[in-house]
C-alpha positions in Angstrom: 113.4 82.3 12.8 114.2 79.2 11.0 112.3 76.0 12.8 114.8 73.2 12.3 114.1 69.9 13.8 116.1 66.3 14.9 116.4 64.5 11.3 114.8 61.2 11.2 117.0 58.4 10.0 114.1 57.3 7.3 114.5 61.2 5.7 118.4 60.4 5.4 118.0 57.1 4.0 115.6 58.2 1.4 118.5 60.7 0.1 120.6 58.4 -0.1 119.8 56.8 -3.3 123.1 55.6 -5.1 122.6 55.1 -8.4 123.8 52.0 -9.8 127.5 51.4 -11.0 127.9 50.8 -15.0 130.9 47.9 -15.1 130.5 48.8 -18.6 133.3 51.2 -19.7 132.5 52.4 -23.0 128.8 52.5 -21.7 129.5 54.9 -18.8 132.0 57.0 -20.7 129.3 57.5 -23.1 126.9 57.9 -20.8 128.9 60.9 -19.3 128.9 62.3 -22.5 125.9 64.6 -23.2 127.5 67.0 -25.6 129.5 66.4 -29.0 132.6 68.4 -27.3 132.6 65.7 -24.6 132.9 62.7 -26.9 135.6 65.0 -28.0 137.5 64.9 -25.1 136.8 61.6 -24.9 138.0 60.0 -28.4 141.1 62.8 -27.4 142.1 60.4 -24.6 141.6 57.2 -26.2 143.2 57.8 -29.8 147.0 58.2 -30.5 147.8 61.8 -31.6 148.4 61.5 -35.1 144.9 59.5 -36.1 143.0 62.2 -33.4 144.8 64.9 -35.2 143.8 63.9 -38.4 140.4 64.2 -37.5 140.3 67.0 -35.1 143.1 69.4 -37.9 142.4 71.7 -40.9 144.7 73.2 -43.2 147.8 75.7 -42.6 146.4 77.7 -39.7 143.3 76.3 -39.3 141.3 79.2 -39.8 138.6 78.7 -42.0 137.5 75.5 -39.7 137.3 78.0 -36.4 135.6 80.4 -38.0 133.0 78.7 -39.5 132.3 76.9 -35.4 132.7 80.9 -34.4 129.4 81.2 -37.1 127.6 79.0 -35.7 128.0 80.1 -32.2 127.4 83.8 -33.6 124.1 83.6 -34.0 120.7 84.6 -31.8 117.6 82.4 -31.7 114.5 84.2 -32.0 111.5 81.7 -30.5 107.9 82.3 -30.4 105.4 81.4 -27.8 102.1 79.9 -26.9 102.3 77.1 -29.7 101.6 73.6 -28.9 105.0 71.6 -29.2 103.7 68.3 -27.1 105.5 66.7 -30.3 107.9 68.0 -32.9 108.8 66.3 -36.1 112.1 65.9 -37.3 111.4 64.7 -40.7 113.6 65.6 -43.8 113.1 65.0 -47.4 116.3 65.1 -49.3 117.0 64.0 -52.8 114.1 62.2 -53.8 114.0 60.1 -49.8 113.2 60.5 -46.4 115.7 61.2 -43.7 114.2 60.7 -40.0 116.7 63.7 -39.0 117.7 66.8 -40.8 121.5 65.5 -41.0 123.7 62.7 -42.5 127.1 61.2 -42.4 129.1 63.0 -44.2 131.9 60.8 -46.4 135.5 60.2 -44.5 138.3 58.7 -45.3 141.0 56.6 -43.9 138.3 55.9 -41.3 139.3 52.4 -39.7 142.6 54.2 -39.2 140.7 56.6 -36.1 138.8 53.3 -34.9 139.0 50.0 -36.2 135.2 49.0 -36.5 135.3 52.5 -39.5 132.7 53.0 -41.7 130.8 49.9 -41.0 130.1 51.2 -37.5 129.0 54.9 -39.2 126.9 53.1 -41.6 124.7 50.4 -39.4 124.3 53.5 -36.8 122.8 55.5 -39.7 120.6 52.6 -40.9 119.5 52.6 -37.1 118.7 56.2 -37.0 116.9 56.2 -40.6 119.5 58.9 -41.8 122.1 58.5 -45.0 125.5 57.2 -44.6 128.0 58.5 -47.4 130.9 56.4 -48.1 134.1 58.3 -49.2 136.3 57.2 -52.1 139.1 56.9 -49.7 137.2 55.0 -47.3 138.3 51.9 -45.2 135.5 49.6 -46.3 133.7 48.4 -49.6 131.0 49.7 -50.9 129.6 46.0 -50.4 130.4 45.9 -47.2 128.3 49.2 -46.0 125.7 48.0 -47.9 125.9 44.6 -45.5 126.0 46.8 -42.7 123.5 49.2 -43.6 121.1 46.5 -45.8 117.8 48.9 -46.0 118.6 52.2 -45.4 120.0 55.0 -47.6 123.9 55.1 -48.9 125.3 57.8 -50.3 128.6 57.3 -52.3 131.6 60.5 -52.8 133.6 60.7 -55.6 136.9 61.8 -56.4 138.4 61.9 -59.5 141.5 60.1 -59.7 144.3 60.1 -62.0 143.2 57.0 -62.9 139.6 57.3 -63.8 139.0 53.8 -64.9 139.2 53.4 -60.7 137.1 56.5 -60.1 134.3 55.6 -62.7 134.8 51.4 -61.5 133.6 52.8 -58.4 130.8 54.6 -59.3 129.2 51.7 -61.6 129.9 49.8 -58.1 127.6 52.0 -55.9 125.3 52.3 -58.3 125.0 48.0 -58.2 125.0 48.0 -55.0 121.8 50.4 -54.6 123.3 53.6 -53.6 120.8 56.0 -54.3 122.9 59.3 -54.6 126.6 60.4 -55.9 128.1 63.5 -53.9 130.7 64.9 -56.6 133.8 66.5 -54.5 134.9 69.5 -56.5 137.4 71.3 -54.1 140.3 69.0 -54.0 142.0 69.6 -57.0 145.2 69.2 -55.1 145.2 68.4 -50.9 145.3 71.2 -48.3 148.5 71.9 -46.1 147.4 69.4 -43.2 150.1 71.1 -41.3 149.2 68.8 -37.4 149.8 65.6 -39.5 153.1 66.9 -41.1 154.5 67.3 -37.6 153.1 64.4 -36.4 154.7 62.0 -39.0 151.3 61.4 -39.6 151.3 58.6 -42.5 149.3 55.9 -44.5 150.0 53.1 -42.9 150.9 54.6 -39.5 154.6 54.0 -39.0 156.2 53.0 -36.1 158.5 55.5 -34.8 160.0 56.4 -30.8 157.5 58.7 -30.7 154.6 57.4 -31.4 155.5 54.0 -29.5 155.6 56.7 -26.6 152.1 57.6 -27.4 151.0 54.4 -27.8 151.7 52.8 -24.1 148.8 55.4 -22.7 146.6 53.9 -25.4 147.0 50.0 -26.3 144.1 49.1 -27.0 143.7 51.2 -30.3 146.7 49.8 -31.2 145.9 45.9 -30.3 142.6 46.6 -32.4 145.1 47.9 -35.2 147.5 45.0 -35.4 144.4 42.2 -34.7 142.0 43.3 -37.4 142.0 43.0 -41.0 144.9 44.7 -43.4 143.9 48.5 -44.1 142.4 48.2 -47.8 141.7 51.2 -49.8 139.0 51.0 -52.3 141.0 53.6 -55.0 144.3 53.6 -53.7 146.8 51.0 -55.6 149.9 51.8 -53.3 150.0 53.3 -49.8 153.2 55.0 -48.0 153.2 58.5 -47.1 151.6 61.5 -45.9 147.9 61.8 -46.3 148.5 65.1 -48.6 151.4 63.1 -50.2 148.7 60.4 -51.2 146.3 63.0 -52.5 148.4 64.7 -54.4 149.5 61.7 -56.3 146.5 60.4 -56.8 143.7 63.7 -57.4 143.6 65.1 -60.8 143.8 68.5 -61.4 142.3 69.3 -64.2 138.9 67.8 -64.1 136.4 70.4 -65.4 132.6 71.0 -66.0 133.0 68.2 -68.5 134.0 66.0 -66.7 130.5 66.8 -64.3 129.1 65.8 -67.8 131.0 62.1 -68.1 130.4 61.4 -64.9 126.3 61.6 -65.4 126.7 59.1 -68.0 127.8 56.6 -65.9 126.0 57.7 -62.6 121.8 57.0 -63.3 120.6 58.4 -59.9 120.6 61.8 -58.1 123.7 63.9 -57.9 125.0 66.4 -55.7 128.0 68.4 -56.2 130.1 69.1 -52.7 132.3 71.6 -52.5 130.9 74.8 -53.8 131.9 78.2 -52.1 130.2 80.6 -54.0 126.8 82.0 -55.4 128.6 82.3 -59.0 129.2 78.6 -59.1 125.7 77.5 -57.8 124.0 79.2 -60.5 125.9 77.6 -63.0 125.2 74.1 -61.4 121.6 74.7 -60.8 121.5 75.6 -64.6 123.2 72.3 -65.3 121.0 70.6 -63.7 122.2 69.0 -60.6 120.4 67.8 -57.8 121.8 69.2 -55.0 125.0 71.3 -53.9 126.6 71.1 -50.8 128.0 74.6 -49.5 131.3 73.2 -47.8 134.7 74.0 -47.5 135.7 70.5 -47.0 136.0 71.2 -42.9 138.6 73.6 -43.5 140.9 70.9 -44.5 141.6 72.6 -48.3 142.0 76.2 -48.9 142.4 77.9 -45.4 140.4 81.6 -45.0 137.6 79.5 -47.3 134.2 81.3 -47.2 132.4 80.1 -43.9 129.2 78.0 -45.7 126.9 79.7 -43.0 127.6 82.6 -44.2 127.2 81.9 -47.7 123.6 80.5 -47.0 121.6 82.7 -47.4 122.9 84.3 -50.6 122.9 80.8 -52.3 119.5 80.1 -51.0 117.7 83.1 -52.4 119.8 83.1 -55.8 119.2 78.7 -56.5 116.7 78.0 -53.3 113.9 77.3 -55.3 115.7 74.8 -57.8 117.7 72.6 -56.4 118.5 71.4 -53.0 121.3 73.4 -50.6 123.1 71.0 -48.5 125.7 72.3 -45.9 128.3 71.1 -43.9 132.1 72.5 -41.8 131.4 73.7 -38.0 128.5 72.0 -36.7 129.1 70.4 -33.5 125.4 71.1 -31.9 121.8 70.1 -32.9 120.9 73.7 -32.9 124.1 74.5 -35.5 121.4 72.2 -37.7 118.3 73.8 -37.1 119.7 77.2 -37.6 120.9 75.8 -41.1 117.8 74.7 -42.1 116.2 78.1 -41.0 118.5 79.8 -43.4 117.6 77.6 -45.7 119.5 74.2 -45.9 117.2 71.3 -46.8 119.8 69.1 -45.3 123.1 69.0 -43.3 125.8 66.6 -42.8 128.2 66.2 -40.1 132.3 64.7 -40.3 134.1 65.4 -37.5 131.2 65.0 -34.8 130.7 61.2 -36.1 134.4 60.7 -35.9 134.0 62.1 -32.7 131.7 59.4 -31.8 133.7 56.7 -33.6 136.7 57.0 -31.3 135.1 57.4 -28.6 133.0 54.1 -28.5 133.1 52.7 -32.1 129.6 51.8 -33.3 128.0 53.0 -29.2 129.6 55.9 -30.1 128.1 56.6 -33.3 124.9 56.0 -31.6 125.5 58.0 -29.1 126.5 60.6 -31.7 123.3 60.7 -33.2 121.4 60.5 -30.0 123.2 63.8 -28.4 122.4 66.0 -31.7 118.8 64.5 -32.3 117.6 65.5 -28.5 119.6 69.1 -29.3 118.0 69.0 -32.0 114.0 68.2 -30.4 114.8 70.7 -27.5 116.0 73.6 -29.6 112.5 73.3 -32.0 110.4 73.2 -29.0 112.1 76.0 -27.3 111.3 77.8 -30.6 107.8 76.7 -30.5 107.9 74.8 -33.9 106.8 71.4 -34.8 107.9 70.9 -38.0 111.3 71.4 -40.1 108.8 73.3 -42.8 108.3 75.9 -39.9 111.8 77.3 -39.8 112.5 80.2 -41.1 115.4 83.0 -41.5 113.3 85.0 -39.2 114.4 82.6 -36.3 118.0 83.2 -36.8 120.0 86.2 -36.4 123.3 86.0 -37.4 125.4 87.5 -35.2 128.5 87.7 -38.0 132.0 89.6 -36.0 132.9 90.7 -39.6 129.5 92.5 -40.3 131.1 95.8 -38.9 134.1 95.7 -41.5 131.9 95.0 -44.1 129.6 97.8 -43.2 132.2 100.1 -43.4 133.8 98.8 -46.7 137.1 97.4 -45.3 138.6 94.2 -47.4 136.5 95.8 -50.7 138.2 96.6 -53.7 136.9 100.4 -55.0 
């Protein structure tokens, strides 16, 4: 039998311990939020449809972006025990510097356009953090002003190459006064993807006002009081503004820039390069020969060529045909500290993340980026001391399984030409 007693009224009143109330909005929405997901949701509710789409889409069916999330979710952890992991550390070194965390910013563009406080709040959160910012060619701020905001720590600067490549090469000279210390070269946007979500949201550059997105709007006024109060959208490379997002690409990418043109653009740029972009182990040979720094295995967030190679998947292949001669970067899919730690024990010297600081952004501006960086640094802290490791040197492929749904297929030869 169960003794039960009379409570005493001091046993109540010690459970009752309310914790205090945050009058803070965008603290305790942040606060609430202790996964990348849930910033999600939460820069979902507070952004207009179009700008959240823009962010949140990929191209035509959007395949290439859920299959490389499904990757990373497809894979099995394999810890070991009885190893002292009082203290982990998170240290990367990428590209001739130190990153506190194995992960950057990835470039963005248009990015005042999802919150207003754009890639000056992405930039001083980095500097915070001790991790790279990259600043797109289509961003929404100069490459002075990042450097402002981010004074000491590490810029990175992407480049595409324009129709006009007096504008392209302008801007690299520029980052390379202003102390950036590394040029990511995008090489997979010849032309722009089929962003189909902002073709049927009217999605344009500068928004434009229609019924329905004044119908959006009324839910959300504040993103579109900090749009009409802050400073005119300016684009660093972009002479004239008006249309769709692919519209603006399209008239302004080159399409025929080559392996020679990798060559020009070393001639202007004196620091370390990495080429962004490639999707397969044929290609990173060729520009490990050449003598790049770094690639980055992406397929640009599945925002170009849709049923792209997932880069997790090309990992390891690229790793044990270039691993030992130039740096692998990787990016598309992660939205978890542990998608980054299982990178890095495939092989990645370094990740960077897009849509999860974008996340961040709209959720809270520069608190969000923060918070950003805090969620996937304590992911990923918990998931190296749940696998009994204490340093990013100590990963290795025999930590990860990957769990791939399309092993089977290939296994049995279906897809392959004979």
């Amino acid at each position: 039998m169960v003794q039960r007693q009379v409570p005493k009224p001091a046993d109540i009143f010690e459970l009752l311990q309310f914790k205090k109330f945050e009058f803070n909005g965008r603290k305790r929405r942040l606060a609430s939020a202790l996964t990348i997901h849930d910033l999600r949701r939460i820069a979902k509710r507070r952004t207009p449809a179009a700008a959240f789409d823009y962010t949140d889409g990929a191209a035509d069916d959007e395949l290439s972006l859920r299959r490389a999330r499904q990757a990373f979710e497809d894979i099995e952890f394999h810890p070991s025990i009885l190893r002292d992991v009082s203290h982990v550390d998170t240290t990367a070194q990428i590209l001739g510097g130190p990153s506190a965390l194995p992960f950057g910013i990835a470039p963005t563009g248009f990015t005042r356009l999802m919150q207003t406080e754009g890639e000056v709040a992405g930039a001083g959160a980095a500097g915070a953090a001790g991790i790279p910012f990259t600043l797109s060619t289509l961003g929404t701020a100069s490459i002075e002003t990042v450097k402002e905001a981010n004074p000491h720590g590490r810029n990175w600067f992407q480049l595409y190459v324009m129709n006009q490549r007096h504008i392209s090469f302008g801007l690299v000279e520029r980052a390379a006064a202003a102390g950036f210390d590394t040029l990511f070269f995008t090489v997979d946007t010849p032309i722009a993807g089929a962003r189909l979500r902002d073709k049927r949201n009217g999605f344009s550059i500068p928004p434009q006002i229609s019924v329905r997105t004044i119908a959006n709007a009324i839910p959300r006024p504040w993103w579109w009081w900090d749009f009409i109060t802050t400073p005119k959208l300016e684009f660093a490379s972009l002479s004239s503004t008006g249309g769709t997002v692919g519209e603006l690409l399209n008239a302004a990418m080159d399409p025929s820039i080559n392996f020679d043109d990798l060559a020009e653009i070393r001639k202007v740029w004196p620091h370390k390069i990495a080429i962004k972009g490639v999707q397969n182990v044929e290609d990173a040979k060729k520009l490990t020969d050449l003598g790049v720094d770094a690639i980055v295995l992406s397929n640009h967030g599945g925002r170009q060529l849709d049923r792209a190679p997932v880069p997790f998947h090309l990992l390891p292949d690229v790793v044990r045909e270039v691993g030992d001669d130039v740096e692998v970067i990787i990016d598309t899919g992660i939205m978890n500290g542990a998608d980054i730690v299982a990178s890095i024990a495939m092989g990645a010297k370094f990740t960077l993340v897009g849509r999860a600081y974008l996340y961040g952004l709209m959720a809270g501006g520069r608190e969000g980026v923060d918070r950003m960086i805090e969620i996937l640094s304590e992911q990923i802290v918990r998931t190296m001391k749940l696998l009994q490791v204490t340093t990013l040197d100590e990963l290795e492929p025999k930590h990860v399984t990957q769990l791939s749904r399309f092993a089977d297929l290939r296994a049995r030869g279906v897809g392959e030409r004979h």
